[in-house]
C-alpha positions as CSV (number, residue, x, y, z in Angstrom):
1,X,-46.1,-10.3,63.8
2,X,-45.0,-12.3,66.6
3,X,-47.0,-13.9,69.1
4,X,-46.1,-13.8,73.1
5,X,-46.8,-17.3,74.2
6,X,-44.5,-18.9,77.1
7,X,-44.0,-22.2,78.1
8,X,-46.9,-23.7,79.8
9,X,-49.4,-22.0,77.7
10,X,-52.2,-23.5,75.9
11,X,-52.2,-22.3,72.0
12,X,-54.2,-23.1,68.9
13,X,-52.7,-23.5,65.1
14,X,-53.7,-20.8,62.7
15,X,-51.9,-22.6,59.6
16,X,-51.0,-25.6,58.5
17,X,-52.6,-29.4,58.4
18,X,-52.8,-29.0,62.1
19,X,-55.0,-25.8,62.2
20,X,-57.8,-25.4,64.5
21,X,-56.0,-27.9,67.1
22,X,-54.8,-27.2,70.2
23,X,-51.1,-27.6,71.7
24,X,-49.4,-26.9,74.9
25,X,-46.3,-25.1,74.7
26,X,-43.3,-26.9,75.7
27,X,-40.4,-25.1,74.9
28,X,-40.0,-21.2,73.2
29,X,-37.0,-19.9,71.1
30,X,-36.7,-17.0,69.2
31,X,-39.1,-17.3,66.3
32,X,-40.2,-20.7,66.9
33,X,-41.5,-22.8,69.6
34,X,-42.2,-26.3,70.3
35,X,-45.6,-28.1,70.8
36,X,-47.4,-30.8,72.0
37,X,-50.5,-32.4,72.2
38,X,-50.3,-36.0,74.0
39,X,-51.7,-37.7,70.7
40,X,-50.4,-36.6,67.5
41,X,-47.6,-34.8,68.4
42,X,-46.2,-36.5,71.8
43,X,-43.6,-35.6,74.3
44,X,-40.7,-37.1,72.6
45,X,-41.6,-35.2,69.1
46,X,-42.9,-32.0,69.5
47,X,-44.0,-30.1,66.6
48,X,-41.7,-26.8,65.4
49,X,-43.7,-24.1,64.4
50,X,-43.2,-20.6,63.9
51,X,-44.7,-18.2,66.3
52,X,-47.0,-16.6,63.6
53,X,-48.6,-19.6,63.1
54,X,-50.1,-20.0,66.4
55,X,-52.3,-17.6,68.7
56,X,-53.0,-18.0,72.3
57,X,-55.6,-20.3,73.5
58,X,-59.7,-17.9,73.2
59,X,-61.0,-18.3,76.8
60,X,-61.0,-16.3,79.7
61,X,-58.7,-16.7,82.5
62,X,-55.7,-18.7,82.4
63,X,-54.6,-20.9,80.1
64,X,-51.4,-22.4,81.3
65,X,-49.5,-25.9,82.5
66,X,-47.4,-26.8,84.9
67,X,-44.7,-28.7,83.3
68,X,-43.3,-31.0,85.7
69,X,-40.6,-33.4,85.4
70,X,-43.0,-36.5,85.8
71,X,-45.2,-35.5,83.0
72,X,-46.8,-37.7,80.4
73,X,-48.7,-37.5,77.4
74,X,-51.9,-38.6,78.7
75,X,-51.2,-35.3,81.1
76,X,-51.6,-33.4,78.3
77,X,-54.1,-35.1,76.9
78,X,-56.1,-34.9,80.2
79,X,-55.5,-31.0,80.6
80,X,-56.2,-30.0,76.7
81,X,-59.7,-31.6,76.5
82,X,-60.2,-30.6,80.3
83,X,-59.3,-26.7,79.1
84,X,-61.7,-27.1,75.7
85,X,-64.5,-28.7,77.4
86,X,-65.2,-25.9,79.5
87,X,-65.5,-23.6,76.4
88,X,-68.0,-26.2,74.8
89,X,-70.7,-26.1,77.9
C-alpha cells in the first residue's frame, strides 16, 4: 500500500516515535521518501521513511510547498504551523 505524496507536500506519520507529526516532503524515491520538519528533523537531516508510514496531510485544498533554493528551516517551520493552525480554528 503505497502512498502518492510528491515533493512539496505536507504529510503526517502514521508509525513510529514521530507519529501524529507533520513533515514536508523534500525529496521521493521509490518506496521511501525524505522528510522535514524545520525543528526535529532539519534540512540537512531529513528523516527516511517508508511511504506506508505516512499519509497525506487531512484538510481541504492544497497542501503543498514551494521548495526554493533559498529555503530555511524556520520556512518550514513558518508554513507547517501556518497549514495546522488553520485546521485548529
Amino acid at each position: 500500500m503505497s502512498v502518492e505524496v510528491s515533493v512539496g507536500d505536507l504529510v503526517v506519520s502514521r508509525a513510529g516515535r514521530d507519529k501524529g507529526r507533520p513533515f514536508v516532503v523534500l525529496r521521493a524515491e521509490e518506496g521511501f521518501v525524505y522528510l522535514a520538519d524545520g525543528d526535529l528533523r532539519r534540512l540537512d537531516k531529513p528523516k527516511k521513511k517508508k511511504r506506508m508510514h505516512v499519509k497525506p496531510y487531512p484538510k481541504k485544498g492544497t497542501c503543498r510547498m514551494e521548495l526554493a533554493e533559498g529555503l530555511c528551516d524556520a520556512d518550514i517551520r513558518k508554513r507547517i504551523a501556518a497549514l495546522t493552525a488553520a485546521d485548529e480554528t
